[in-house]
C-alpha positions as semicolon CSV with decimal commas, in nm:
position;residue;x (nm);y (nm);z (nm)
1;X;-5,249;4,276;-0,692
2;X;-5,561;4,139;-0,512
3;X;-5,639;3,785;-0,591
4;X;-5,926;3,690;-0,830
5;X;-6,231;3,587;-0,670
6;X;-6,423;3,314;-0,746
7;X;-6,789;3,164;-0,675
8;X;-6,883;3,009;-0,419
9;X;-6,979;2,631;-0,520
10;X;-7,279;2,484;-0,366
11;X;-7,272;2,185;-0,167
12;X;-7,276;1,841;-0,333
13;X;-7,530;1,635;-0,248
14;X;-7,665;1,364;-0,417
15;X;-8,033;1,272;-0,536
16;X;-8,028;0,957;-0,309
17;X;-7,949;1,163;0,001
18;X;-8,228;1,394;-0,039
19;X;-8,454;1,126;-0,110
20;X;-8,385;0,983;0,240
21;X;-8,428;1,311;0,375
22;X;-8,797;1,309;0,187
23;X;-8,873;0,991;0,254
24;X;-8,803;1,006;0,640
25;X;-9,048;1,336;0,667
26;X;-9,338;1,104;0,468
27;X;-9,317;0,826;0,680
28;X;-9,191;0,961;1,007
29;X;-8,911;0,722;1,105
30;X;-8,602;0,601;0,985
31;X;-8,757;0,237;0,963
32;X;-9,034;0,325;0,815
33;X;-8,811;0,584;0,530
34;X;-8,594;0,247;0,524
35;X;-8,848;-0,046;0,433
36;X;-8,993;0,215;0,178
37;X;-8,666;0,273;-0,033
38;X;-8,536;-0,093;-0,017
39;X;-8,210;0,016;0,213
40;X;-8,117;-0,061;0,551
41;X;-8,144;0,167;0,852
42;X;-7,826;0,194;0,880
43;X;-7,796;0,273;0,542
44;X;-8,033;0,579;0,566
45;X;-7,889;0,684;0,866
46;X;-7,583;0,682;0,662
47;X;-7,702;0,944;0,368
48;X;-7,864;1,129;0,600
49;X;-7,564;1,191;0,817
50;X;-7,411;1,296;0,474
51;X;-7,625;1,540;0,396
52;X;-7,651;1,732;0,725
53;X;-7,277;1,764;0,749
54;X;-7,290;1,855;0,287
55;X;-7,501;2,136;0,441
56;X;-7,383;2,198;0,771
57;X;-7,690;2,196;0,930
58;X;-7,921;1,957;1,141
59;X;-8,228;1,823;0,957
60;X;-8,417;1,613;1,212
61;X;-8,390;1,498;1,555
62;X;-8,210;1,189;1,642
63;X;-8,292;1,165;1,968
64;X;-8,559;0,861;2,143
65;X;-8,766;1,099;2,348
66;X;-9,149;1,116;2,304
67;X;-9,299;1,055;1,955
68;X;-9,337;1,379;1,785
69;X;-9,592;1,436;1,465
70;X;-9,280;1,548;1,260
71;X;-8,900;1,422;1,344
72;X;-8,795;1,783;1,157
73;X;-8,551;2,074;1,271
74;X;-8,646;2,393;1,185
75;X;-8,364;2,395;0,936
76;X;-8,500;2,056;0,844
77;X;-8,869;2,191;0,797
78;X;-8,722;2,527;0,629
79;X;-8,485;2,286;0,361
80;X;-8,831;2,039;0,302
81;X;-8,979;2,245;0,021
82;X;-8,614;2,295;-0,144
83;X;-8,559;1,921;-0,141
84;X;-8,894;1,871;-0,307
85;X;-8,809;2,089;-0,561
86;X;-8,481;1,920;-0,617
87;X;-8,632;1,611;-0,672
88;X;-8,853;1,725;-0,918
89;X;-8,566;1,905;-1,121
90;X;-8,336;1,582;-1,082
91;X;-8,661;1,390;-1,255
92;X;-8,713;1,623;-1,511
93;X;-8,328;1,616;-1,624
94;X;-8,372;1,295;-1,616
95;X;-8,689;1,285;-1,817
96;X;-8,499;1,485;-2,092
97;X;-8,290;1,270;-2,160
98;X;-8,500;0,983;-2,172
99;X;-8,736;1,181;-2,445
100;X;-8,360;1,103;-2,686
101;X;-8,433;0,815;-2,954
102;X;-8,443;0,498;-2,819
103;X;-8,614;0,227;-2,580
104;X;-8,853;0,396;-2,310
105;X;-9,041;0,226;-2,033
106;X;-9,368;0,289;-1,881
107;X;-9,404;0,081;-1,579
108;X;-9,780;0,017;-1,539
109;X;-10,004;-0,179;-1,217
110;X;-10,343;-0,303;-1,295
111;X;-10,560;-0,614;-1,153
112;X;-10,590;-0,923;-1,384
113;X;-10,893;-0,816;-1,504
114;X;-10,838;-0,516;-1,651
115;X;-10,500;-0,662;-1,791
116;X;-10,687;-0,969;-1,950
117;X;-10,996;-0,814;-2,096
118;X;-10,897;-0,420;-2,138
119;X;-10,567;-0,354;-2,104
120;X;-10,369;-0,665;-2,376
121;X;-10,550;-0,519;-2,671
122;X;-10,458;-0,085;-2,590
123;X;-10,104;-0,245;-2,505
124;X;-10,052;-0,465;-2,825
125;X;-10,157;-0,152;-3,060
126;X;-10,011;0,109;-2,874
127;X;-9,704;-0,134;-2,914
128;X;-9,740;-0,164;-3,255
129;X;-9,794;0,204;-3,321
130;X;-9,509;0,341;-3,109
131;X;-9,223;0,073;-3,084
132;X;-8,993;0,292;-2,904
133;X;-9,216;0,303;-2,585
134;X;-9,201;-0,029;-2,420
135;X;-9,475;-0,111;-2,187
136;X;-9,424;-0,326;-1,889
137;X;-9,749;-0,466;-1,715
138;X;-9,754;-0,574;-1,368
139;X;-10,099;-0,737;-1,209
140;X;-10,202;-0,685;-0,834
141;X;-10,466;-0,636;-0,652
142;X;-10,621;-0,308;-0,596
143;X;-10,504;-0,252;-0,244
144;X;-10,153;-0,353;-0,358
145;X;-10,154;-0,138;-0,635
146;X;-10,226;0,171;-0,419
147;X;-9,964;0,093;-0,219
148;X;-9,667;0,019;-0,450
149;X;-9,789;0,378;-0,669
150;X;-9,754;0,568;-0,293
151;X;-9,410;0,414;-0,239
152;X;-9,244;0,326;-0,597
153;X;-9,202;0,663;-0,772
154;X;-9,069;0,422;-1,092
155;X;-9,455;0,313;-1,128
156;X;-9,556;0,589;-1,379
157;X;-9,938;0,494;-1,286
158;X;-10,223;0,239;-1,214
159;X;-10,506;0,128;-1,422
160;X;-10,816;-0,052;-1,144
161;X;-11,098;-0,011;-0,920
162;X;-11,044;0,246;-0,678
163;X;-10,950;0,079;-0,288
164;X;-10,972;0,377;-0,034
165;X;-10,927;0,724;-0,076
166;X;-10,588;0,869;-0,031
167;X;-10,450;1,213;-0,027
168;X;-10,139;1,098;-0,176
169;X;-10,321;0,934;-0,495
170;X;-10,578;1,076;-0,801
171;X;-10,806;0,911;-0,939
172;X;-10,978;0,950;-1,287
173;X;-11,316;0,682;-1,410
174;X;-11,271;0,502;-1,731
175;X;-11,574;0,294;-1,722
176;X;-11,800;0,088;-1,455
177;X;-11,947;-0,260;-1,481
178;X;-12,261;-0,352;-1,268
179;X;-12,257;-0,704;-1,113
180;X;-12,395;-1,042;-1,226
181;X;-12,461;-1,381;-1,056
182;X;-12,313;-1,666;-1,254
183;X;-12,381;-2,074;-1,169
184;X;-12,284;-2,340;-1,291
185;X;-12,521;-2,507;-1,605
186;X;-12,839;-2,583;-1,503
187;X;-12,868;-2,510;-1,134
188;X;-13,172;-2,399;-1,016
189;X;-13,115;-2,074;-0,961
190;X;-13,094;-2,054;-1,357
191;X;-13,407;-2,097;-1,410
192;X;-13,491;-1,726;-1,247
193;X;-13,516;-1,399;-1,460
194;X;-13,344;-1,209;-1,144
195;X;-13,202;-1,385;-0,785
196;X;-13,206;-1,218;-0,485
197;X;-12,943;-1,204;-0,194
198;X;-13,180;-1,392;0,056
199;X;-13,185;-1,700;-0,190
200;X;-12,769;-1,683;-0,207
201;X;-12,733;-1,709;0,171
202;X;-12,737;-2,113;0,163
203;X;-12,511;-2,127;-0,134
204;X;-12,161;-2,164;-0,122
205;X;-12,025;-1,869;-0,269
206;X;-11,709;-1,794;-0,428
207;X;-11,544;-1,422;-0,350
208;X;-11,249;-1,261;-0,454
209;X;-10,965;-1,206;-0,211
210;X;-10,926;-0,958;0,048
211;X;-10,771;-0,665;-0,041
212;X;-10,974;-0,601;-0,322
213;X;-11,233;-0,356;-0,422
214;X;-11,544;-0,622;-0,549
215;X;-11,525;-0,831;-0,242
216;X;-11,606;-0,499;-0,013
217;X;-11,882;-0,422;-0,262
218;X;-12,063;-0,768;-0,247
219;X;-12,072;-0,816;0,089
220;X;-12,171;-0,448;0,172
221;X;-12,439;-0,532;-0,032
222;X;-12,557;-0,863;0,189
223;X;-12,514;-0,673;0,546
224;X;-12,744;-0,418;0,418
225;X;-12,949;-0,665;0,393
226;X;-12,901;-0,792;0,759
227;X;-12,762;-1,114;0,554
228;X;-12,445;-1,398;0,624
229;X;-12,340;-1,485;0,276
230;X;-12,149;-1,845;0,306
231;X;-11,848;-1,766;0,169
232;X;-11,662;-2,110;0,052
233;X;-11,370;-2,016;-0,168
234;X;-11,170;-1,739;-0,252
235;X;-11,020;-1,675;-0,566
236;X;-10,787;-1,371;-0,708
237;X;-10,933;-1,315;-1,053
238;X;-11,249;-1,370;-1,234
239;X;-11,102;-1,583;-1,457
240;X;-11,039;-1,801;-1,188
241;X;-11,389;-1,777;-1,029
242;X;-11,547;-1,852;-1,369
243;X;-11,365;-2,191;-1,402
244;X;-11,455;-2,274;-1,034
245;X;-11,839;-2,227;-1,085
246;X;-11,795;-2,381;-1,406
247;X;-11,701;-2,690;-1,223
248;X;-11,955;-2,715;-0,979
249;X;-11,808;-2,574;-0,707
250;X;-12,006;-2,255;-0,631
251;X;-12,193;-1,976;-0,741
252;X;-12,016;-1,596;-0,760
253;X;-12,113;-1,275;-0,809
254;X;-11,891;-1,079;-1,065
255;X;-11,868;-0,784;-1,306
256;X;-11,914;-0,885;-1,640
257;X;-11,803;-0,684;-1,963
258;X;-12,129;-0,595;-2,202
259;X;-11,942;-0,775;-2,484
260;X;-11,994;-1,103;-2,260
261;X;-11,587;-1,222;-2,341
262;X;-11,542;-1,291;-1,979
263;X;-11,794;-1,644;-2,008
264;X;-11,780;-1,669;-2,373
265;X;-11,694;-2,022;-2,419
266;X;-11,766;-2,131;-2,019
267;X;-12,088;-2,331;-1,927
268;X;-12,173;-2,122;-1,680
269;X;-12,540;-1,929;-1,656
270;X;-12,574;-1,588;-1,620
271;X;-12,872;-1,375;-1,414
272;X;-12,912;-1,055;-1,278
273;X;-12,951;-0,925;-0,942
274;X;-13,257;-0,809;-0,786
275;X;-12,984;-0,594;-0,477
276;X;-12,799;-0,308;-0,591
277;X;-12,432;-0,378;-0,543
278;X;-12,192;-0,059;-0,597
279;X;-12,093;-0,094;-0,952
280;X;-11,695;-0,178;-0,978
281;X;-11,597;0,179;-1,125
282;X;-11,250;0,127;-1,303
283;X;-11,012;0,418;-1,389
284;X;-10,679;0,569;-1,388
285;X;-10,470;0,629;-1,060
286;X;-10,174;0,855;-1,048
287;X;-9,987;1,039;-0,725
288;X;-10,093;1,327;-0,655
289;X;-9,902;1,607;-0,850
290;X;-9,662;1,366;-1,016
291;X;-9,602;1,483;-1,324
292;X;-9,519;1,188;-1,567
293;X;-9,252;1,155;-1,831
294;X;-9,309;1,249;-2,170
295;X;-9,347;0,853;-2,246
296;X;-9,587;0,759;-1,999
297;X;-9,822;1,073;-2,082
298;X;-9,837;0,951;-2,413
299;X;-9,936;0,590;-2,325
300;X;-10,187;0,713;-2,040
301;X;-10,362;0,958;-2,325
302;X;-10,431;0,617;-2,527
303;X;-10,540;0,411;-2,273
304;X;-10,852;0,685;-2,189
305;X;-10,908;0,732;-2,523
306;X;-10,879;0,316;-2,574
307;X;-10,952;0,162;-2,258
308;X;-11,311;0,197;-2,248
309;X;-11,488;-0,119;-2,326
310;X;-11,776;-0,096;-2,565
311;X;-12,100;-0,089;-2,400
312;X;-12,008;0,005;-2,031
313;X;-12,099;0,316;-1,865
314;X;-11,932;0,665;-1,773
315;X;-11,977;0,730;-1,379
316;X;-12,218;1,021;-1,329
317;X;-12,058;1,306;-1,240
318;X;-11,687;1,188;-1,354
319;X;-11,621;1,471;-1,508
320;X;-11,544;1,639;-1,178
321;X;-11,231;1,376;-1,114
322;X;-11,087;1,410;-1,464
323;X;-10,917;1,750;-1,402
324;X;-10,599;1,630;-1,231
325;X;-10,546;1,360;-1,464
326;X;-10,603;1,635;-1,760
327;X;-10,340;1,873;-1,650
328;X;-10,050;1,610;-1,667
């Protein structure tokens, strides 16, 4: 009697072995794969070893020769799109069982400002309408956030001003502020309608830090103008720069919400600009062709129907951007 036959069982392999596998094809090494999922090289090294002998092939080469644009094997380039795909289908399982009853997170990056003065109130209803979804707020600048959404696939997405463009990253405009000069009561330039650049140049002038989008945009604006702000301080907020011209110690040029709630209360002055700085257009950035839990989604849907101050302006032409953002 012949024996029964049975199926063949596929390999086991786990999700953090494929992820290594990803991860080294993104960045190219095994340092690079390393510093981006928190392990040590040798740790990689070590799930990767595991999954080549799991599937009895050779993924990448191991050798030191000559820097190559891709470390893949053909079997390692033919197995790429499969591990993708298993990546996905791990998240999604996952993502089913976190749509059960209970406590969800949506891990959120933003810059201080938008926390302060746009995102505290959409949080604290959103809260307040849908308990079970907790929302957890961390504040960065915008070059930071870019960089932790490309390498932290826990961030479900970011709410700022747009850094650089990235092919890993979408973006999608809430609103844009234009830019205001602020000094401290009664200084001279307050007694001017509109300022120009030329009359900042001997002023000390407070900037945000580097790294982040407005400080770009201001001094764009002065080298078009063939002019050498004098920068004095720095500062990583607005908050922070209104309380520093409020005591004397500079002037600063800053995007200011139409309800006026980022100087209400300050003695500071406020005039506009006769230069046209880029307006600081703030919106929603995602990866590219992440598709978010069911939680996140639902919190991402209220901040763009929420997070739009009153009295700021839609980006002409936005529309265009809002299409990957609209599929998720």
């Amino acid at each position: 009697m012949p024996s029964p036959s049975f199926p063949t069982l596929p390999p086991s392999i786990s999700t953090d072995q494929v992820a290594a596998f990803v991860e080294l094809t993104r960045q190219g090494s095994i340092r690079a794969a390393s510093v981006t999922l928190r392990i040590t090289e040798q740790g990689l090294r070590n799930r990767l070893v595991a999954l080549e002998e799991r599937l009895g092939a050779q993924l990448y080469r191991k050798g030191r020769g000559p820097r190559r644009s891709t470390p893949l094997t053909e079997q390692g380039r033919r197995f790429l799109p499969h591990a993708l795909a298993f990546l996905d289908r791990a998240r999604e399982l996952a993502d089913a069982l976190a749509e059960e009853p209970g406590e969800q997170v949506v891990r959120v990056y933003a810059s201080q400002y938008l926390v302060i003065y746009v995102l505290i109130p959409v949080v604290k209803r959103f809260q307040q309408e849908v308990p079970e979804i907790y929302v957890r707020l961390s504040i960065s600048n915008e070059e930071e956030i870019e960089r932790a959404l490309r390498r932290d696939p826990e961030i479900s997405f970011g709410v700022a001003a747009p850094y650089e463009a990235s092919p890993e990253l979408e973006y999608t405009e809430l609103f844009a502020m234009d830019w205001s000069l602020i000094t401290p009561a009664g200084h001279a330039l307050a007694r001017r309608r509109r300022v120009g650049l030329a009359e900042l140049v001997g002023e000390p002038l407070i900037l945000f830090e580097r790294g982040s989008t407005g400080r770009s945009h201001i001094l764009d604006a002065f080298h078009e103008q063939d002019l050498t702000p004098r920068v004095a301080m720095e500062a990583t907020n607005t908050e922070t720069i209104v309380r520093m011209v409020e005591g004397g110690l500079g002037v600063s040029i800053v995007p200011l919400l139409p309800s006026g709630a980022v100087t209400r209360g300050r003695k500071v002055e406020v005039r506009r600009l006769e230069a046209r700085i880029r307006p600081i257009h703030s919106g929603i950035l995602v990866r590219r062709g992440d598709r978010l839990s069911a939680a996140s989604g639902r919190f991402l849907d209220y901040v763009k129907r929420l997070g739009k101050p009153v009295g700021s302006r839609s980006r002409p032409g936005e529309g265009k951007h809002r299409a990957a953002i609209e599929r998720l």
